[in-house]
C-alpha positions as YAML, in Angstrom:
chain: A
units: angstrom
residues:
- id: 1
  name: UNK
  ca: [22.50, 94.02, 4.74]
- id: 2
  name: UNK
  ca: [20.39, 97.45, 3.95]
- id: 3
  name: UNK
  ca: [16.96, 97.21, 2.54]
- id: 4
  name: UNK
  ca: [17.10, 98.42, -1.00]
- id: 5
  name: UNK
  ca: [13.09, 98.44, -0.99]
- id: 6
  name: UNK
  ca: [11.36, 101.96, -1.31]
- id: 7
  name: UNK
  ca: [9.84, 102.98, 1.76]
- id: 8
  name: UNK
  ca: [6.69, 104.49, 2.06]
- id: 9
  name: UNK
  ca: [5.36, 106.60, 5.04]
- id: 10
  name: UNK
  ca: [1.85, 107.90, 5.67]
- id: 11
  name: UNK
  ca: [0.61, 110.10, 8.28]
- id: 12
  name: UNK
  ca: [-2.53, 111.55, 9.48]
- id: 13
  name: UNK
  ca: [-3.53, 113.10, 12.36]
- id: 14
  name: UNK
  ca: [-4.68, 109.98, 14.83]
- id: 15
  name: UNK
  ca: [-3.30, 107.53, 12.28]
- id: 16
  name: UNK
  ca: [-6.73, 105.48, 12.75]
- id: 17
  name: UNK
  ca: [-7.90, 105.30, 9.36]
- id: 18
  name: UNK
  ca: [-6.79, 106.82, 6.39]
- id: 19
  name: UNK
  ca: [-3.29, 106.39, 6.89]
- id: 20
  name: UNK
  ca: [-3.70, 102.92, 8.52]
- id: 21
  name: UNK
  ca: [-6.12, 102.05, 5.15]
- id: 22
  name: UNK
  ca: [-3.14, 102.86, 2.81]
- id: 23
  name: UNK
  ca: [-0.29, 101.13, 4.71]
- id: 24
  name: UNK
  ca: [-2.34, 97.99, 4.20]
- id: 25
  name: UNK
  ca: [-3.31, 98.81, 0.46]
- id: 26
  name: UNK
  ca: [0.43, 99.03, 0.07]
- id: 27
  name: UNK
  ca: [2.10, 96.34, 1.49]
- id: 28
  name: UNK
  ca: [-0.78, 93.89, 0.62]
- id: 29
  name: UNK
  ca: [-0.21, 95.54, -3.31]
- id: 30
  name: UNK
  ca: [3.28, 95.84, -3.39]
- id: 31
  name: UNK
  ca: [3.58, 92.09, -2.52]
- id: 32
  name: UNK
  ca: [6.43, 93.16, -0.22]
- id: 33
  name: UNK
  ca: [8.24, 94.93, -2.31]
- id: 34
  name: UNK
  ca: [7.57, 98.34, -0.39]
- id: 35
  name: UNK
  ca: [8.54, 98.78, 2.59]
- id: 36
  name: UNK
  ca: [5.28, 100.62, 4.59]
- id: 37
  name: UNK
  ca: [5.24, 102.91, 7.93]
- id: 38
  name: UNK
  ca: [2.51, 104.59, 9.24]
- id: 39
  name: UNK
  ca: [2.02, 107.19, 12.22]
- id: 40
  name: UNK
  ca: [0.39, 110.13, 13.22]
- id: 41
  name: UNK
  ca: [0.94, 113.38, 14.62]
- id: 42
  name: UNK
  ca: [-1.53, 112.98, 17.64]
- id: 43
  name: UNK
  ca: [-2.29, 109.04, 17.42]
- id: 44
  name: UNK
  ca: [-5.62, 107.62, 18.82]
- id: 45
  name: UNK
  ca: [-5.90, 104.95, 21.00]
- id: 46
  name: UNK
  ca: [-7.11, 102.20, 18.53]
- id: 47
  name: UNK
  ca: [-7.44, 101.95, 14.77]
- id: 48
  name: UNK
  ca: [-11.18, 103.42, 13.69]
- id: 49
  name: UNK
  ca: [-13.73, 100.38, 13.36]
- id: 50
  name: UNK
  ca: [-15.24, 101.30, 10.58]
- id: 51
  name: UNK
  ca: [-12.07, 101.36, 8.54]
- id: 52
  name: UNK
  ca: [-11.33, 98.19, 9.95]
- id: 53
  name: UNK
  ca: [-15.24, 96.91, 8.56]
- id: 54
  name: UNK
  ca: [-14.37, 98.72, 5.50]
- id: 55
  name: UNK
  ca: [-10.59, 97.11, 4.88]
- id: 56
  name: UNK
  ca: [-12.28, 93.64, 5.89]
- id: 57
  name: UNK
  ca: [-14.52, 93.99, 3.03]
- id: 58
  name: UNK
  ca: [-11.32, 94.02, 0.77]
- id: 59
  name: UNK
  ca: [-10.03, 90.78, 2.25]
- id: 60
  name: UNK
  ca: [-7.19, 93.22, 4.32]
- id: 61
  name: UNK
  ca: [-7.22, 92.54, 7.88]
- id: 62
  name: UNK
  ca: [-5.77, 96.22, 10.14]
- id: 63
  name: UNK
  ca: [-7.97, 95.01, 13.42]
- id: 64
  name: UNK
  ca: [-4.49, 94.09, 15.05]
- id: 65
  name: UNK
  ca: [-2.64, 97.61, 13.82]
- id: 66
  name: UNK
  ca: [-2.09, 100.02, 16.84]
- id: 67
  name: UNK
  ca: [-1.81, 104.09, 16.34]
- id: 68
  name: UNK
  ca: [1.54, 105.15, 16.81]
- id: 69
  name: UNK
  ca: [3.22, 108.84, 17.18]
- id: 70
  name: UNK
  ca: [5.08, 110.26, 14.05]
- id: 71
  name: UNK
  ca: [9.12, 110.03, 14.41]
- id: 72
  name: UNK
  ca: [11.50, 112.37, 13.22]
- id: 73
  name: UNK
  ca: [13.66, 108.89, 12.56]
- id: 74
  name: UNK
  ca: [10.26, 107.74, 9.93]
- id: 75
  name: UNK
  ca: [10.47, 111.00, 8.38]
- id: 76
  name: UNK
  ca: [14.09, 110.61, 8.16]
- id: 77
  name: UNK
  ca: [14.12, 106.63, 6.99]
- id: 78
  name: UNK
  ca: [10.83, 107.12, 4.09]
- id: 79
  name: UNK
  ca: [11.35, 107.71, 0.58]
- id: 80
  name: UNK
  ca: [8.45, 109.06, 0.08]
- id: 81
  name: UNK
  ca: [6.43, 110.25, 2.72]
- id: 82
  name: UNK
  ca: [2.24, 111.20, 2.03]
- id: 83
  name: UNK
  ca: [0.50, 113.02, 4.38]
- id: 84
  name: UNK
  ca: [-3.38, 113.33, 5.02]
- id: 85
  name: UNK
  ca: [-4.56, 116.30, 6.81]
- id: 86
  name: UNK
  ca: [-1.81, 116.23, 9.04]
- id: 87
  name: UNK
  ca: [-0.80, 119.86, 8.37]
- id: 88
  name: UNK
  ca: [2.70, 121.10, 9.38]
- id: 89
  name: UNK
  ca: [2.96, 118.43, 12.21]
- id: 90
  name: UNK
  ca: [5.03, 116.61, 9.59]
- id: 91
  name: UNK
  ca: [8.89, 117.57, 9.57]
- id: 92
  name: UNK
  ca: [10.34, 118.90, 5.84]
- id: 93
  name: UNK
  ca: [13.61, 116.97, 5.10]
- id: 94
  name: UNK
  ca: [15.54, 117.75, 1.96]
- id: 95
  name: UNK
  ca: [15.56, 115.41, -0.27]
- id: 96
  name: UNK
  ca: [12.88, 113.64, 0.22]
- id: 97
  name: UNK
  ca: [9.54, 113.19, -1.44]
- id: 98
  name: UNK
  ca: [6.47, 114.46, -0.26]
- id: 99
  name: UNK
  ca: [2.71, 114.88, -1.12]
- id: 100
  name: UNK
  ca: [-0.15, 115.50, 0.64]
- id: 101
  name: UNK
  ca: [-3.35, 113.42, -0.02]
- id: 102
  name: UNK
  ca: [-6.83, 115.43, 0.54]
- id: 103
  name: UNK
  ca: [-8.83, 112.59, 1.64]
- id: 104
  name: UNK
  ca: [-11.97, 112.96, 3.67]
- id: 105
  name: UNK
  ca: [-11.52, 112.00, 7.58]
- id: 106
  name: UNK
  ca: [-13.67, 108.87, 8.30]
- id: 107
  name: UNK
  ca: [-13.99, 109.08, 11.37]
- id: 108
  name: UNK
  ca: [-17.47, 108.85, 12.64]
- id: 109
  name: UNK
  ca: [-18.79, 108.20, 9.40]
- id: 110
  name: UNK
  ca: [-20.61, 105.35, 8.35]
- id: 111
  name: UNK
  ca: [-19.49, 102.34, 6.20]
- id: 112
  name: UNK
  ca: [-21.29, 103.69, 3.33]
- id: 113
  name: UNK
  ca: [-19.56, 106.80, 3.29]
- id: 114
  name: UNK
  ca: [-15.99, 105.10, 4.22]
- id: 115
  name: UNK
  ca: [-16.15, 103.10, 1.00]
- id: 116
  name: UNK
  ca: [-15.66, 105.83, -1.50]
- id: 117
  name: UNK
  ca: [-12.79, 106.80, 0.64]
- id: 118
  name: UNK
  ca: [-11.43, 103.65, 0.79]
- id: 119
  name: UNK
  ca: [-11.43, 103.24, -3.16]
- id: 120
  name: UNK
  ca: [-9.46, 106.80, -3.48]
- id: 121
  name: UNK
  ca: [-7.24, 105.48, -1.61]
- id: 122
  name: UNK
  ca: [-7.01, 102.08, -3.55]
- id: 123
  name: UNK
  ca: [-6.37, 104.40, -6.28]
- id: 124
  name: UNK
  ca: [-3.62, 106.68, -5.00]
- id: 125
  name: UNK
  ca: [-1.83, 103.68, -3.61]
- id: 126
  name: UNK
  ca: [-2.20, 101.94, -6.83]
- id: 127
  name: UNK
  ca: [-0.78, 105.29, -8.90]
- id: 128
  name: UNK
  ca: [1.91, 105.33, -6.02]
- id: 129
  name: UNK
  ca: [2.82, 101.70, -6.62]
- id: 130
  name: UNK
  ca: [3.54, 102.37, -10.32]
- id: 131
  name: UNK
  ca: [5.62, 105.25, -10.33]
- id: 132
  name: UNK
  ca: [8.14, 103.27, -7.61]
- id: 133
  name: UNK
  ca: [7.75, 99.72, -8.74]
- id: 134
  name: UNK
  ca: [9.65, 99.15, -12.33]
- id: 135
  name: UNK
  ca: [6.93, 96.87, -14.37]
- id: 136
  name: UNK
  ca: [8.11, 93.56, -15.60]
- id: 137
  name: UNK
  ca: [7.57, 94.64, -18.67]
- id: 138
  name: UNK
  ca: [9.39, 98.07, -18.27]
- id: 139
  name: UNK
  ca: [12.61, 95.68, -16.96]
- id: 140
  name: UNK
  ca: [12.43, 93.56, -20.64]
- id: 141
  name: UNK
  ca: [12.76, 96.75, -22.74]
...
């Protein structure tokens, strides 16, 4: 049986905290109905702490996600794939949906200045969410 669901990827360079925050904005907003990867062109060796901290404060949980190295194959299986300061470490297939998110890296930052980058990324996902999921009320028309 093939998974009909969108799939999402994002990438960032150590996929530690921006990339990891979104992943769990998305499949915690989606309610499942998106399926989420996440990777990064030169992965670190545990997610950030403070993005942890932050995503705790939201009731998400990414102390148990683990960094892992960007695939040609998750490139190749995404719908849409968003990338966050990753540059051209990112392979271009045709066909496939792609935009970059400028989001500030928050690593070493505080929580104070994580939060604000936590709720642009609330946003985007949200935004993201709604152009892939059909509304209910879309469906009735």
């Amino acid at each position: 049986m093939t998974d009909s669901r969108p799939t999402v990827l994002f990438v960032c360079v150590h996929n530690a905290g921006r990339s990891q925050m979104a992943a769990a904005y998305t499949a915690a907003r989606s309610g499942g109905a998106v399926r989420v990867l996440s990777a990064g062109s030169e992965p670190a060796d545990q997610v950030n702490p403070v993005a942890v901290a932050a995503m705790a404060e939201e009731g998400l949980d990414i102390a148990g996600e683990t960094p892992a190295l960007l695939e040609v194959e998750d490139v190749r299986a995404s719908d849409v794939v968003i990338t966050m300061g990753c540059g051209d470490a990112c392979p271009i297939f045709p066909g496939k949906r792609y935009e970059d998110w400028e989001l500030r890296d928050p690593a070493g930052l505080p929580l104070e200045e994580v939060r604000p980058i936590r709720g642009e990324i609330r946003a985007r996902v949200d935004a993201l969410l709604a152009e892939l999921l059909p509304s209910p009320a879309a469906e009735a028309r």
